[in-house]
Backbone bond lengths (Angstrom), bond angles and torsions (degrees), N, CA, C in turn:
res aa  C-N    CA-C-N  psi(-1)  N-CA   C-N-CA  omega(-1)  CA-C   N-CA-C  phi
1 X - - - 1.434 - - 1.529 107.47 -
2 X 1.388 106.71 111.46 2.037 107.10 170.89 1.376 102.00 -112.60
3 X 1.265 98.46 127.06 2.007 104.05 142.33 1.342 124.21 -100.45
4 X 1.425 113.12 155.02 1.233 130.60 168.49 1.436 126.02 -121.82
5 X 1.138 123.73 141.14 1.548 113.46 -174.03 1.771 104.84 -114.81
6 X 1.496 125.98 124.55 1.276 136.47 -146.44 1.926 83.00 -123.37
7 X 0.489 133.87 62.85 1.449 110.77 174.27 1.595 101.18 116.19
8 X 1.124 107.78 -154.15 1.845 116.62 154.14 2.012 100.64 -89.89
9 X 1.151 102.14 49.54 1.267 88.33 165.23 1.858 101.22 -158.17
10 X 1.593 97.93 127.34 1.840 109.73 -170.05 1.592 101.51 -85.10
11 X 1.134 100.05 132.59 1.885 117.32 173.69 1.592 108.64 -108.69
12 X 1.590 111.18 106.71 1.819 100.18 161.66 1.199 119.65 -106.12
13 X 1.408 107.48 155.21 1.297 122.75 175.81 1.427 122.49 -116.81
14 X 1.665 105.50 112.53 1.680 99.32 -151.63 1.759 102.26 -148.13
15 X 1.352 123.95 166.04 1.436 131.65 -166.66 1.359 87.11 -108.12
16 X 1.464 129.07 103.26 1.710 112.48 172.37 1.520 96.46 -89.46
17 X 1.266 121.73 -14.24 1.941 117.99 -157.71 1.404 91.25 -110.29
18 X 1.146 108.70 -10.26 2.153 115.25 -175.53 1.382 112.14 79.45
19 X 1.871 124.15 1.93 0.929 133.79 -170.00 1.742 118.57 -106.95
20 X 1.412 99.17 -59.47 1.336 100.36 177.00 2.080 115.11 -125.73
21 X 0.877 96.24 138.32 1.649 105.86 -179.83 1.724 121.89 -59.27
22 X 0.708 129.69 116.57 1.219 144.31 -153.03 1.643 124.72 -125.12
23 X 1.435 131.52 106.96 1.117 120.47 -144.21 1.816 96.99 -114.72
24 X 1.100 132.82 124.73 1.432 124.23 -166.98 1.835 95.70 -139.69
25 X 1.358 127.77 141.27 1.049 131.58 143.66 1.771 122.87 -53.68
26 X 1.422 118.22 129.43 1.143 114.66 175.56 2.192 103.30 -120.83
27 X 1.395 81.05 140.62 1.601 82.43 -167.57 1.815 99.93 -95.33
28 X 1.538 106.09 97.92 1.471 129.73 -176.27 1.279 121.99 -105.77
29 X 1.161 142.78 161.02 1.195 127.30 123.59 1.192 130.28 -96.13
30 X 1.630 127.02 0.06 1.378 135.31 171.18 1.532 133.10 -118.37
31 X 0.711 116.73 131.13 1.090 111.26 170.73 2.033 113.87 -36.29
32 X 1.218 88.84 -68.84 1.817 88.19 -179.94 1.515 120.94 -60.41
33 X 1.635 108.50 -15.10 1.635 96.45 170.07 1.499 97.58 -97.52
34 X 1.368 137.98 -18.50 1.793 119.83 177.63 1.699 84.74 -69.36
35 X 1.417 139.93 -54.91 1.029 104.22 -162.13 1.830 128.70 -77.62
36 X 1.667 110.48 -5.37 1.408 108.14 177.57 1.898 110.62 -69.88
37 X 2.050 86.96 -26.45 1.692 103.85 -154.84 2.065 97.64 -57.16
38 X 1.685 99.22 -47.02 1.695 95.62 168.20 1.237 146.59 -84.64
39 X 1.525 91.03 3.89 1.914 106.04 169.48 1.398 89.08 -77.44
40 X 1.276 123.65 -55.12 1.747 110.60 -174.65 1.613 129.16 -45.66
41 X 1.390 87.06 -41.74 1.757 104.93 -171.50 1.627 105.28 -59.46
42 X 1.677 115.38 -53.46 1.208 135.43 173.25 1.774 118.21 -32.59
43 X 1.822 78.04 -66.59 2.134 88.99 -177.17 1.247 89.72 -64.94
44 X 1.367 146.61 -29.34 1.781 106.87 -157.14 1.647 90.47 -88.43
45 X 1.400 119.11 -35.20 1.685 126.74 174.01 1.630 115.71 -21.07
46 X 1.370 85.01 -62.05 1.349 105.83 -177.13 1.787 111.95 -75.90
47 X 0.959 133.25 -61.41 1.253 131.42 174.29 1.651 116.43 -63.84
48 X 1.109 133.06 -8.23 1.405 146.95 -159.34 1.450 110.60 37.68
49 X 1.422 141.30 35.77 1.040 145.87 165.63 1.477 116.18 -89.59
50 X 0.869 159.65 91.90 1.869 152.36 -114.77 1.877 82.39 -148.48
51 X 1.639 127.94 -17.35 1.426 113.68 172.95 1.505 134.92 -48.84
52 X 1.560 105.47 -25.92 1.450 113.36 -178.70 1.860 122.39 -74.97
53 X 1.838 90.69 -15.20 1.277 101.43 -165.59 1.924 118.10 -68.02
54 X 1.274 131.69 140.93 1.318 120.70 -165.24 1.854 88.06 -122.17
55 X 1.555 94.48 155.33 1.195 113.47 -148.03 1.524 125.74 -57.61
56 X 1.507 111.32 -0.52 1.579 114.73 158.66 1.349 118.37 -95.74
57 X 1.424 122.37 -21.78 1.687 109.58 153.14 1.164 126.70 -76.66
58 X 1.215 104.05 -34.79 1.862 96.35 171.96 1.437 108.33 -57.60
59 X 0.969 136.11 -47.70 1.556 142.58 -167.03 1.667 96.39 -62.56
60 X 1.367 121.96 -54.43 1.406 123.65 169.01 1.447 117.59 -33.04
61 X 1.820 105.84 -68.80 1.121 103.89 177.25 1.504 144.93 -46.91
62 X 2.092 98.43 -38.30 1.492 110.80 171.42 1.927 96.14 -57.65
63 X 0.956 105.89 -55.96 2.262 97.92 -175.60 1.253 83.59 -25.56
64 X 1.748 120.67 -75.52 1.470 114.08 -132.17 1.466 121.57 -65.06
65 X 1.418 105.80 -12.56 1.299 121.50 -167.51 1.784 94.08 -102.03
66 X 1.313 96.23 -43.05 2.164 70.54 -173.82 1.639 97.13 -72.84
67 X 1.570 124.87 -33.58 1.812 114.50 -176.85 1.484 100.19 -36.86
68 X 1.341 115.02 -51.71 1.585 99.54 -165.28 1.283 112.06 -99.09
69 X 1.163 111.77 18.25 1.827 113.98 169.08 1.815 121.65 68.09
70 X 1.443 107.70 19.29 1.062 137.41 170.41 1.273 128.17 -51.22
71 X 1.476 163.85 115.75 0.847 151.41 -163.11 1.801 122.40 -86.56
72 X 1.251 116.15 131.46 1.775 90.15 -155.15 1.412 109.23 -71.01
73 X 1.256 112.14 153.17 1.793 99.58 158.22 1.621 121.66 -67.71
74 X 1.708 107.24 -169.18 1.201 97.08 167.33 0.890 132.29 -87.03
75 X 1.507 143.98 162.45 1.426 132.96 -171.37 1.428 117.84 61.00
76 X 0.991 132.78 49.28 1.452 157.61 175.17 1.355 106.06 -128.68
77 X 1.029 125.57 -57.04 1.662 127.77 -173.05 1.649 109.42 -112.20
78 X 0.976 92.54 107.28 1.687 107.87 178.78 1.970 116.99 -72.08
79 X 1.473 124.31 142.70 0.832 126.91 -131.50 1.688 120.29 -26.59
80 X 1.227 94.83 85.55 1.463 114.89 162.36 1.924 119.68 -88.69
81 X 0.674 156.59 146.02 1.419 157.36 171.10 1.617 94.35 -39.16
82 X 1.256 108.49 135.29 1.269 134.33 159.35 1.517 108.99 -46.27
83 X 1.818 115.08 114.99 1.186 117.23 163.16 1.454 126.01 -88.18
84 X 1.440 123.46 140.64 1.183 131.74 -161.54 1.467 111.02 -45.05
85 X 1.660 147.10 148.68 0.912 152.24 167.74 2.098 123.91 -35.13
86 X 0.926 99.58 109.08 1.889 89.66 -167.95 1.279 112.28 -71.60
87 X 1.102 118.64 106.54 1.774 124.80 -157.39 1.966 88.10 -86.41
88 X 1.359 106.73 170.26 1.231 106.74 152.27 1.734 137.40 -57.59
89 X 1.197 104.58 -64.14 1.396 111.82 150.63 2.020 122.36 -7.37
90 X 1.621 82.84 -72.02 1.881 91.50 -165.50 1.750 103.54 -66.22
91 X 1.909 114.37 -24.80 1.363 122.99 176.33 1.641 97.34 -69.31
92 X 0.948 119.25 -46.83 1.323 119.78 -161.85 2.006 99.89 -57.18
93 X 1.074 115.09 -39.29 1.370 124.55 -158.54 1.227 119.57 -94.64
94 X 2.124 109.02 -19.53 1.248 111.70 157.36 1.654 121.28 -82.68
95 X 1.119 120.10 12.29 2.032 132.28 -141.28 1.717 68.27 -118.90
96 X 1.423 102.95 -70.82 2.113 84.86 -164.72 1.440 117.89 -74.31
97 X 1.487 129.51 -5.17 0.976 119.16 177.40 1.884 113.61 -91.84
98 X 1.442 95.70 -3.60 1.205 100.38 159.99 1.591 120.72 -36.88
99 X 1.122 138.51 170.58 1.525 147.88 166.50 1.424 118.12 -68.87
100 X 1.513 99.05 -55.09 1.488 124.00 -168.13 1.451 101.94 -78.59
101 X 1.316 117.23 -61.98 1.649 99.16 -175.32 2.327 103.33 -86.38
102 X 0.896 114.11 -24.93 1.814 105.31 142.43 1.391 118.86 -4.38
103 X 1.303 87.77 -93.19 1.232 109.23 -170.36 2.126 127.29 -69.81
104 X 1.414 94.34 -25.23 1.357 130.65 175.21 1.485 98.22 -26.17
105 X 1.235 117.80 136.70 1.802 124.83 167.03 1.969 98.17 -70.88
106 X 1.672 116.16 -16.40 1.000 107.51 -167.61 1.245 118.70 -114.95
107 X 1.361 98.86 24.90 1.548 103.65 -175.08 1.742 119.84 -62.11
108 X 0.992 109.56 -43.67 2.010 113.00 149.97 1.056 99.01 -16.84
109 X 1.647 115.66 -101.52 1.400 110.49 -154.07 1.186 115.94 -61.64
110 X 1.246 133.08 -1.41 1.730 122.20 163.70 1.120 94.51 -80.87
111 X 1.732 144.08 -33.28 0.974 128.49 -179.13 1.873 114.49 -57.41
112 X 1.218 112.88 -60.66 1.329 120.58 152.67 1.348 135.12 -2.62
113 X 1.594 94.96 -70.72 1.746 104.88 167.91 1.000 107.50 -84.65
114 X 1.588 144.53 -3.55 1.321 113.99 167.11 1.805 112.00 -81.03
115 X 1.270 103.01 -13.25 1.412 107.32 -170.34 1.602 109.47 -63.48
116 X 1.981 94.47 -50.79 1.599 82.50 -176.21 1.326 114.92 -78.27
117 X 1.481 122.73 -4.54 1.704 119.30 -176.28 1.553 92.97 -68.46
118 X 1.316 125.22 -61.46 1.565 117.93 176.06 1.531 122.34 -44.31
119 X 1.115 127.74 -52.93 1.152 127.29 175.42 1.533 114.30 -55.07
120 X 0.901 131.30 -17.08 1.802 153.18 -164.60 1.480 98.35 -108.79
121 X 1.034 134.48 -50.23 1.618 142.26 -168.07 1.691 121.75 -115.28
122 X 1.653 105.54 -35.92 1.584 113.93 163.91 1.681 86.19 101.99
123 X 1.303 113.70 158.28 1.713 136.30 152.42 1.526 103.28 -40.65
124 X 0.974 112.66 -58.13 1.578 104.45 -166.38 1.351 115.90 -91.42
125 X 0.695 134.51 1.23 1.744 139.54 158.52 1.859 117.28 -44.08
126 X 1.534 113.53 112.64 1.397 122.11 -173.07 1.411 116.76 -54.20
127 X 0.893 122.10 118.81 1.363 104.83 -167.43 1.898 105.48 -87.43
128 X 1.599 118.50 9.07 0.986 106.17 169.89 1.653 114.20 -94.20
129 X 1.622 119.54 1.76 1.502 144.49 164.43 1.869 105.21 -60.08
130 X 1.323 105.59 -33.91 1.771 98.56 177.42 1.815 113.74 -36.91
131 X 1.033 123.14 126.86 0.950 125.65 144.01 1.840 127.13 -135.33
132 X 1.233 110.49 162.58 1.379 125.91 -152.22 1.822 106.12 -53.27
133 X 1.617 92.62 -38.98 1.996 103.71 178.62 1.564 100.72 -57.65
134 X 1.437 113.91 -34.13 1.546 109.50 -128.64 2.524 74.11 -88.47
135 X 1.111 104.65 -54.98 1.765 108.39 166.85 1.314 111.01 -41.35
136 X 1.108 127.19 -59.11 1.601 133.86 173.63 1.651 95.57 -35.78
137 X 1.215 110.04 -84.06 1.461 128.63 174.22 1.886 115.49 -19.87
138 X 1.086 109.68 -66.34 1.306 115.73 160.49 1.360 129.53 -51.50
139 X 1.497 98.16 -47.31 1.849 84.16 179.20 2.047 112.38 -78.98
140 X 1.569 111.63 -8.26 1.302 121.99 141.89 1.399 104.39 -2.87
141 X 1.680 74.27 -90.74 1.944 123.09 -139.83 1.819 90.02 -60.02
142 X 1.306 119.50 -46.77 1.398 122.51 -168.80 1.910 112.73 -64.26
143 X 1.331 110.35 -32.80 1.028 114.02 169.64 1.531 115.69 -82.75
144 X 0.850 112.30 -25.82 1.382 101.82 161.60 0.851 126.37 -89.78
145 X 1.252 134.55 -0.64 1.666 122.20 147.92 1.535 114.04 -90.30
146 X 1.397 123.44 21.69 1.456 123.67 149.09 1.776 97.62 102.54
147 X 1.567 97.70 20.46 1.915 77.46 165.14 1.523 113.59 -92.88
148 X 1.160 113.74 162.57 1.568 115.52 177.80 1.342 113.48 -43.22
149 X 1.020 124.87 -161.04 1.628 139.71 -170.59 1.417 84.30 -134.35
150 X 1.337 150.48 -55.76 1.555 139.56 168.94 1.389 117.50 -45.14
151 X 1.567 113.21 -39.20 1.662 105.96 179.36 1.293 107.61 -87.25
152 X 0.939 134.26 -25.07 1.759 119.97 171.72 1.361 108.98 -83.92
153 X 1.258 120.80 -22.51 2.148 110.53 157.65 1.522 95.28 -52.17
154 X 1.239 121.66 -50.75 1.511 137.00 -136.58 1.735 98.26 -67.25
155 X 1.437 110.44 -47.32 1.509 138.30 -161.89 1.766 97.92 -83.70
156 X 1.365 113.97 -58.57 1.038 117.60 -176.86 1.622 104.41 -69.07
157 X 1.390 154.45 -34.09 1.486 150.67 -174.91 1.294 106.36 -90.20
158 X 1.338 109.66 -50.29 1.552 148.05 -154.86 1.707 93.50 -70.45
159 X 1.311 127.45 -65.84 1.258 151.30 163.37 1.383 136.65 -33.91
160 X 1.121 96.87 -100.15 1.741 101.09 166.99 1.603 119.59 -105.64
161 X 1.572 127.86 22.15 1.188 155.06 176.51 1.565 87.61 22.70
162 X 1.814 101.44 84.35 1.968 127.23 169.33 1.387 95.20 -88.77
């Protein structure tokens, strides 16, 4: 995590996804609150919990998320209209248009495992319905129809990163 100070105005440069670096103005007057203001932004980034955030990081965060045209998660935007249910399908379609798996030498085999996670669960299946039995269960079902024990780690990490 770096800051820079441009004026009276602090710039950080920080991994909120742990993936790519990300440069956002934070509206500070200190040094030690721009840098607490993006440890916050980061942990909720990373944990997807955005509840702890108080009302000048959240406001940060919505920038960082419309700068890159991002779609918000939930609990980021406070009573905003209810966003539509995140089916598997629409997860599936934001996961490859990602950058990282995009661009990925391995984008196949995520293609792969998303195929059999759909076929196993269907397009319309919530993806906030996952639970830990119901994965257990699947990587079961996958071995018993004779896939490796590497491709269902592969599908299950590899995949929808459970």
């Amino acid at each position: 995590m770096g800051l820079i100070k441009r004026g009276d105005r602090w710039y950080g440069y920080f991994f909120p996804f742990s993936t790519e670096k990300i440069g956002l103005r934070v509206d500070c007057s200190t040094k030690g609150e721009a840098k607490l203001m993006l440890a916050a932004i980061q942990r909720a980034c990373r944990s997807g919990d955005y509840s702890g955030l108080n009302a000048a990081e959240r406001e940060t965060t919505i920038r960082m998320f419309d700068n890159r045209q991002w779609e918000y998660p939930p609990g980021l935007v406070m009573n905003a209209t209810p966003q539509e249910e995140l089916t598997l399908w629409k997860a599936i379609q934001i996961c490859l248009a990602y950058p990282e798996v995009k661009n990925s030498p391995n984008v196949e085999r995520h293609r792969m495992a998303f195929a059999h996670i759909v076929e196993k669960w269907g397009k319309d299946f919530p993806v906030k319905s996952v639970w830990i039995p119901q994965i257990r269960e699947y990587q079961l079902t996958r071995l018993q129809d004779g896939a490796a024990a590497s491709t269902v780690n592969k599908e299950r990490t590899g995949g929808l990163h459970l």
